[in-house]
KOLLO-591097 format. One record per atom (N, C-alpha, C, O, CB): residue in three letters; atom name; x, y, z. Coordinates in pm, 1 decimal, always signed. Last residue first. Glycine has a CB too. Layout:
BEGIN
<site code="Ala" site="CA" px="X" py="Y" pz="Z"/>
...
//
This chain:
BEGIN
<site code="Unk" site="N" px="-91.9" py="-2031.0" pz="-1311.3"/>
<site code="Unk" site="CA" px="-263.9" py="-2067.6" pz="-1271.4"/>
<site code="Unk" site="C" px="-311.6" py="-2149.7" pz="-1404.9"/>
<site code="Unk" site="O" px="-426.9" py="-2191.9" pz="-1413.5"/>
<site code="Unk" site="CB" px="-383.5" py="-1899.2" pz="-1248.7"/>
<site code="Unk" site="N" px="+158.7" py="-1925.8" pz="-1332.3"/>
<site code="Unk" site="CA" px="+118.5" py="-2111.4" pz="-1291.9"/>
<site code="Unk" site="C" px="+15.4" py="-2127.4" pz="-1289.0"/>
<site code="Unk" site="O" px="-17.3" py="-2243.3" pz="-1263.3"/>
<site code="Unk" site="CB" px="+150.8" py="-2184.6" pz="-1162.6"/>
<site code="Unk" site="N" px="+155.2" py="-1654.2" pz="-1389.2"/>
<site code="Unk" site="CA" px="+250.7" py="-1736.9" pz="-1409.9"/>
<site code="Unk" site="C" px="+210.7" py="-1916.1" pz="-1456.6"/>
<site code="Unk" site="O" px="+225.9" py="-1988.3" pz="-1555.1"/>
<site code="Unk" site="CB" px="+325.6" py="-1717.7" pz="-1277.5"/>
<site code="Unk" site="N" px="-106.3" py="-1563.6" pz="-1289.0"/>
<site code="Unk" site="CA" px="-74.5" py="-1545.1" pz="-1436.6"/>
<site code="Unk" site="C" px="+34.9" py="-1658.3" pz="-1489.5"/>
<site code="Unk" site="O" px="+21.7" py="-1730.2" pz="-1588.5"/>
<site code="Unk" site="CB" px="-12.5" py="-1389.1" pz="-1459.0"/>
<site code="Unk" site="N" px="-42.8" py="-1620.5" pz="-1020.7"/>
<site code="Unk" site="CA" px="-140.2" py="-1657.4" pz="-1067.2"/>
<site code="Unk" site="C" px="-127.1" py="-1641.3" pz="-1173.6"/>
<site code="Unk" site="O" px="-135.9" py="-1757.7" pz="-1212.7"/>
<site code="Unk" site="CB" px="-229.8" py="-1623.1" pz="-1029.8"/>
<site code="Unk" site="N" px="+188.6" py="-1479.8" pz="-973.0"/>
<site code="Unk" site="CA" px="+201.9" py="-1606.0" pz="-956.4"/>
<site code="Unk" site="C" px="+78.7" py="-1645.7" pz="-1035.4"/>
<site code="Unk" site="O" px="+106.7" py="-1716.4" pz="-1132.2"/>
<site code="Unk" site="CB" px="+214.1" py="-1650.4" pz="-810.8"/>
<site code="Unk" site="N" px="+56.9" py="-1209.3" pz="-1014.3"/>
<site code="Unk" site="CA" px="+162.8" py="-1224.2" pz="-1089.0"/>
<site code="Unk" site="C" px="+196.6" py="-1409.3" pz="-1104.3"/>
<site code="Unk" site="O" px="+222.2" py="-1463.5" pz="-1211.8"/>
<site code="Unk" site="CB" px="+283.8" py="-1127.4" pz="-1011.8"/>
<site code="Unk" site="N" px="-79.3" py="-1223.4" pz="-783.6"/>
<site code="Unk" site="CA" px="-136.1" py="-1169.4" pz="-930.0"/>
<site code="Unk" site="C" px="-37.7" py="-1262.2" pz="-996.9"/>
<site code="Unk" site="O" px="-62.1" py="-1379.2" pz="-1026.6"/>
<site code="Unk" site="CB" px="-121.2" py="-982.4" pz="-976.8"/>
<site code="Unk" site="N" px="+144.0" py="-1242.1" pz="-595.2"/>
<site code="Unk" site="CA" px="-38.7" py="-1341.8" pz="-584.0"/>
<site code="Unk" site="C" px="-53.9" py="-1336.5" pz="-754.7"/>
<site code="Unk" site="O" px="-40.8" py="-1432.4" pz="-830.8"/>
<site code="Unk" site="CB" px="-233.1" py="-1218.6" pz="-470.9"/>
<site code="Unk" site="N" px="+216.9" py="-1007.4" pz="-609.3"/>
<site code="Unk" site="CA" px="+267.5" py="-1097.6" pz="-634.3"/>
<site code="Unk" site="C" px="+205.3" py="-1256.7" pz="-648.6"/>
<site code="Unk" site="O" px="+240.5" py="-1354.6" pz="-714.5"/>
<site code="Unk" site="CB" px="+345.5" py="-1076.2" pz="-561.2"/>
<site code="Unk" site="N" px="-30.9" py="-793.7" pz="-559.1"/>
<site code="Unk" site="CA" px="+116.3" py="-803.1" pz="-702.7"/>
<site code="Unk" site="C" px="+164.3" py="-963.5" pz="-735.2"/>
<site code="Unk" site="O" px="+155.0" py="-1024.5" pz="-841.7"/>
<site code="Unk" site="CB" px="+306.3" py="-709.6" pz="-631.7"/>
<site code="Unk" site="N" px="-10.1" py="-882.8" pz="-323.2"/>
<site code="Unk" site="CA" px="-113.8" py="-886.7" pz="-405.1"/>
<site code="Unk" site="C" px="-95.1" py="-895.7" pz="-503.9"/>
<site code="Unk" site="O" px="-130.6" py="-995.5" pz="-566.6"/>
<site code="Unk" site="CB" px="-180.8" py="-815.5" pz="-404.1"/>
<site code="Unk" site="N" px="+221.8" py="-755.8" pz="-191.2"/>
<site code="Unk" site="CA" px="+188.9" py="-868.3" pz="-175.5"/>
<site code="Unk" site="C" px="+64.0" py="-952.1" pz="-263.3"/>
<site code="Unk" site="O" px="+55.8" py="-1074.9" pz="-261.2"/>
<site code="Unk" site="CB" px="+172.6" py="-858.7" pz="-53.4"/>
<site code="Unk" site="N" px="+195.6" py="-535.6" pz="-223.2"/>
<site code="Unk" site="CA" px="+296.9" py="-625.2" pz="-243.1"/>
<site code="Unk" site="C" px="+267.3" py="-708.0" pz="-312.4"/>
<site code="Unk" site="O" px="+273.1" py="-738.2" pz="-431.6"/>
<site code="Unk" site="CB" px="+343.8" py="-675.5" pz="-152.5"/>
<site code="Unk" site="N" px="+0.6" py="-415.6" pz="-53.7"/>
<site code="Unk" site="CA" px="-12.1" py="-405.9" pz="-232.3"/>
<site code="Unk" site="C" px="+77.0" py="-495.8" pz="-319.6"/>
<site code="Unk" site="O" px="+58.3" py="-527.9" pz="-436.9"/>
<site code="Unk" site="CB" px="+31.1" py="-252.6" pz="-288.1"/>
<site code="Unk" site="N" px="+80.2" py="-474.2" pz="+178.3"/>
<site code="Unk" site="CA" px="-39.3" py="-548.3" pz="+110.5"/>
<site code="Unk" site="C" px="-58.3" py="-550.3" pz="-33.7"/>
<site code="Unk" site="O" px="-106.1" py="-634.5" pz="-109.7"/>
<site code="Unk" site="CB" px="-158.4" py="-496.3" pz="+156.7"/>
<site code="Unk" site="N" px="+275.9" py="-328.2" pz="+180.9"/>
<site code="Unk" site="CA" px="+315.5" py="-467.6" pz="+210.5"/>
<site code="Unk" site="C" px="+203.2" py="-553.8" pz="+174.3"/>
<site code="Unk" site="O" px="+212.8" py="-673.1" pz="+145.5"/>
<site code="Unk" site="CB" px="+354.4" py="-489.1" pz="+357.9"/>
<site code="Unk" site="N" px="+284.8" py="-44.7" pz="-8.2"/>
<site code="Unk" site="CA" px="+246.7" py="-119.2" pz="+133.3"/>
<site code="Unk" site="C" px="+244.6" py="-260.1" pz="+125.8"/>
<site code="Unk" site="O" px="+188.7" py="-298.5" pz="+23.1"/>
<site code="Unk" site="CB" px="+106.9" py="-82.1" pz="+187.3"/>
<site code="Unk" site="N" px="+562.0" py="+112.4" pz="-205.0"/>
<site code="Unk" site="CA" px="+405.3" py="-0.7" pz="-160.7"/>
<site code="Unk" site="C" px="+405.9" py="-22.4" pz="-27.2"/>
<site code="Unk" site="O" px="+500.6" py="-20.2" pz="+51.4"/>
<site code="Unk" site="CB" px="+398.3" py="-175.3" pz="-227.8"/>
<site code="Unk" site="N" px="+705.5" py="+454.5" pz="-49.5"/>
<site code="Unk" site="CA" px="+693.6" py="+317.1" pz="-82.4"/>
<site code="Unk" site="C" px="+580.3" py="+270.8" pz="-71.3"/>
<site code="Unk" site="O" px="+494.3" py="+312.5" pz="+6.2"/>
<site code="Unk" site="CB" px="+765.7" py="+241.7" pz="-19.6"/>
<site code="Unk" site="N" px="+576.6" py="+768.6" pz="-146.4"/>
<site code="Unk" site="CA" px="+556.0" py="+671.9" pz="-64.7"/>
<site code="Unk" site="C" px="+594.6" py="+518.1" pz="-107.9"/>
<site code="Unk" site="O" px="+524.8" py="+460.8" pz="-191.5"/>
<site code="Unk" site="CB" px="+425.9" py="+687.0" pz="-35.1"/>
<site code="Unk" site="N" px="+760.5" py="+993.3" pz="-293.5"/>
<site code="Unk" site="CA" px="+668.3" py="+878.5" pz="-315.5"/>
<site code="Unk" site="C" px="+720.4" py="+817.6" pz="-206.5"/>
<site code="Unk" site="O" px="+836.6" py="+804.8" pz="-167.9"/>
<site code="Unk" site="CB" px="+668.4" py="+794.3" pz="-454.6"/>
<site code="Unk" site="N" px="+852.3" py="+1344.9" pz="-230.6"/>
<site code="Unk" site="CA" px="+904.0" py="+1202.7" pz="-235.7"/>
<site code="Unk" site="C" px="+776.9" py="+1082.3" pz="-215.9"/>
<site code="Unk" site="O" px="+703.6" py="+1092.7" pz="-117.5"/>
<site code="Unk" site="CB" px="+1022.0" py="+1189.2" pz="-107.6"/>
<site code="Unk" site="N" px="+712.4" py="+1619.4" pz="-398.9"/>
<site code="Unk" site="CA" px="+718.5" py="+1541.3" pz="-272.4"/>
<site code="Unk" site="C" px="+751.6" py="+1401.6" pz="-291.1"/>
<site code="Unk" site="O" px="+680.5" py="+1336.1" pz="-367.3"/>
<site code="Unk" site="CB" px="+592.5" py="+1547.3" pz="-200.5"/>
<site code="Unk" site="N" px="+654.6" py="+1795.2" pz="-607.4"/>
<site code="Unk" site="CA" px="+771.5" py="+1715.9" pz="-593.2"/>
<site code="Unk" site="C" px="+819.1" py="+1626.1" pz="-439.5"/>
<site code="Unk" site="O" px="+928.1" py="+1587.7" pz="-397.3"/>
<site code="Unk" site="CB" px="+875.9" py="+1820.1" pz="-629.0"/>
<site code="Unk" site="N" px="+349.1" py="+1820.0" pz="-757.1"/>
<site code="Unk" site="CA" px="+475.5" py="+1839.1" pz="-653.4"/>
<site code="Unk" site="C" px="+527.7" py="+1781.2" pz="-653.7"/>
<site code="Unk" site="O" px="+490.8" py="+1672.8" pz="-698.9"/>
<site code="Unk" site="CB" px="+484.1" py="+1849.6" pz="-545.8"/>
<site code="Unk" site="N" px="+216.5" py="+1756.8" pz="-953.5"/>
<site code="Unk" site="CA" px="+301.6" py="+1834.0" pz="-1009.2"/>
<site code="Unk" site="C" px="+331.5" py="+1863.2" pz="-853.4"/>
<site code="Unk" site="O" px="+334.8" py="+1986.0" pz="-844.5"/>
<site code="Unk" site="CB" px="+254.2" py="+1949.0" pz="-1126.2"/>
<site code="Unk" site="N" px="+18.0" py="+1544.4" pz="-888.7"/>
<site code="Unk" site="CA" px="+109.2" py="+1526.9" pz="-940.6"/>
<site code="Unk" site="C" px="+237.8" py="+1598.7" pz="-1020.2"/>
<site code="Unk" site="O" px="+319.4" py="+1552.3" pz="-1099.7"/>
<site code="Unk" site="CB" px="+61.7" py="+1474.8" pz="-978.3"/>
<site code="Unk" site="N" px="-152.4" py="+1738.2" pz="-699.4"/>
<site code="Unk" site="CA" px="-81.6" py="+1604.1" pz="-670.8"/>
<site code="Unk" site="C" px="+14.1" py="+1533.2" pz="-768.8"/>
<site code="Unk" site="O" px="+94.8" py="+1456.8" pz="-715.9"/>
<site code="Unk" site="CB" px="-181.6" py="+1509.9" pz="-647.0"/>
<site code="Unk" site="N" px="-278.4" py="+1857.8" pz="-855.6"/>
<site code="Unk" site="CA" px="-189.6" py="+1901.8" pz="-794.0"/>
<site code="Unk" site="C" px="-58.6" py="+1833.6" pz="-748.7"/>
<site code="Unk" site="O" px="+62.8" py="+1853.2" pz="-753.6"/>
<site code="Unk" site="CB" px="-246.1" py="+1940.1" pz="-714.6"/>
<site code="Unk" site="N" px="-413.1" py="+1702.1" pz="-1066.2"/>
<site code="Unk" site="CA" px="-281.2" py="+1799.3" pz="-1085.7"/>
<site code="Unk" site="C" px="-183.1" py="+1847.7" pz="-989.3"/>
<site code="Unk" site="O" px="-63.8" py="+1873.0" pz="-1005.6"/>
<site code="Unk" site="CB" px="-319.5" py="+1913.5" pz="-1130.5"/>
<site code="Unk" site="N" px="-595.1" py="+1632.3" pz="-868.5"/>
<site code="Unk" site="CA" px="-555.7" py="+1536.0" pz="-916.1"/>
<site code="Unk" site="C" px="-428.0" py="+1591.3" pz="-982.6"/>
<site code="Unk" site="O" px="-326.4" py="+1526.9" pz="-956.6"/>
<site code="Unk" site="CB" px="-655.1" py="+1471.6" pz="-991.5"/>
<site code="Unk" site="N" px="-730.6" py="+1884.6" pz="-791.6"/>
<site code="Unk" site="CA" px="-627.0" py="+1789.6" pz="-666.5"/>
<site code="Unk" site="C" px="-599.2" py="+1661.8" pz="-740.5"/>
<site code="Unk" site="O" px="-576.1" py="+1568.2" pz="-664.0"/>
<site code="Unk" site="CB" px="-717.3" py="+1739.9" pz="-493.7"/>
<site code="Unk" site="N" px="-856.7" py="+1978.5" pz="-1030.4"/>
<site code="Unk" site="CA" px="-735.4" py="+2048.8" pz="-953.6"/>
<site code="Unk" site="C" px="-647.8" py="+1983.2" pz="-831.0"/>
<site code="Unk" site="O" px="-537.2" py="+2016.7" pz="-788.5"/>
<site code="Unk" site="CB" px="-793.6" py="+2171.8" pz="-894.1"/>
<site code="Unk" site="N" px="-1051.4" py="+1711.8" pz="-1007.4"/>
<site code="Unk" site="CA" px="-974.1" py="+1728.7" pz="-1158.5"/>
<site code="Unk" site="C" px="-818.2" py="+1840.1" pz="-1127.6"/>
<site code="Unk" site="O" px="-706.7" py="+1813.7" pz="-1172.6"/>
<site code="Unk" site="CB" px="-1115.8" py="+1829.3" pz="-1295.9"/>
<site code="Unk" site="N" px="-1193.7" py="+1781.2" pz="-829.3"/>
<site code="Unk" site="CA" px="-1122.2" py="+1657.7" pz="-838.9"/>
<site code="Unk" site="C" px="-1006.2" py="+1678.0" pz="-942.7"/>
<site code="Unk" site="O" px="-886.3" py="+1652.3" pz="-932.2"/>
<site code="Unk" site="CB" px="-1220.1" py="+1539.9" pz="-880.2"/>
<site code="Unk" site="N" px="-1274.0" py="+2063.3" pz="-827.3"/>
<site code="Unk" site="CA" px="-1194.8" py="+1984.3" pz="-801.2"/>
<site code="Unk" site="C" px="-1140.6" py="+1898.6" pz="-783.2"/>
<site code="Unk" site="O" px="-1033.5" py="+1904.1" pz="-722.8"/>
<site code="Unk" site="CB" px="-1183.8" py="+1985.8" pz="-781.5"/>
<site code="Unk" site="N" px="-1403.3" py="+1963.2" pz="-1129.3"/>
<site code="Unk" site="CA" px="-1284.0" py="+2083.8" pz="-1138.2"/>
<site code="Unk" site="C" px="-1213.2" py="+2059.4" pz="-1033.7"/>
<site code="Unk" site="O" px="-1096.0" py="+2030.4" pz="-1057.5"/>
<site code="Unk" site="CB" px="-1326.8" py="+2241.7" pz="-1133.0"/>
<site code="Unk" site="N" px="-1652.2" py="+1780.7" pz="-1077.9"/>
<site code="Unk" site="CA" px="-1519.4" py="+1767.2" pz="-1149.4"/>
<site code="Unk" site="C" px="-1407.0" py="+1832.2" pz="-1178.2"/>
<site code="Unk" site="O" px="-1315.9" py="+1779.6" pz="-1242.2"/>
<site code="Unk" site="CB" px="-1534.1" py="+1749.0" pz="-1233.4"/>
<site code="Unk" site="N" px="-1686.2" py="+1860.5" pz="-727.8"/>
<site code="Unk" site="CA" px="-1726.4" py="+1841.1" pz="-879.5"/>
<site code="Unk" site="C" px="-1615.9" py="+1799.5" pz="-940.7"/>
<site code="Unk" site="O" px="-1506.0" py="+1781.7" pz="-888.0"/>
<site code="Unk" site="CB" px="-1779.3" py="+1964.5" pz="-954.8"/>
<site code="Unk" site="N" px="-1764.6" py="+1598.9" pz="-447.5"/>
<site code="Unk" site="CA" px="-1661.2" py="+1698.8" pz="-494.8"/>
<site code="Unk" site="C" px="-1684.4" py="+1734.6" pz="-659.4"/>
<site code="Unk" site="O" px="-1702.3" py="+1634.5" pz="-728.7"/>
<site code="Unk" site="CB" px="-1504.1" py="+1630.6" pz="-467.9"/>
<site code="Unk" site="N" px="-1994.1" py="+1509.1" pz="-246.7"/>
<site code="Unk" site="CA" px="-1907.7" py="+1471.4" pz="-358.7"/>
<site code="Unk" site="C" px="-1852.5" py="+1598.0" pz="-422.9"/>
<site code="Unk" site="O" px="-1926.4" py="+1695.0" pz="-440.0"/>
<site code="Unk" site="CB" px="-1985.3" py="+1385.2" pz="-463.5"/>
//
């Protein structure tokens, strides 16, 4: 397990590059939308 400095330095890092975001995955989608229906009509 990693300490908290680096978790804490690859959690910055990662969000101070400028590398283009990955679209959702079709599962996360899709789950969203489950969610979302379920809040709606459940």
């Amino acid at each position: 397990m990693d300490n908290i400095f680096e978790t804490a330095t690859t959690a910055l890092k990662a969000m101070l590059t400028n590398e283009k975001k990955q679209p959702p995955h079709v599962g996360e989608v899709m789950s969203c939308w489950i969610y979302l229906s379920m809040l709606e009509y459940g």
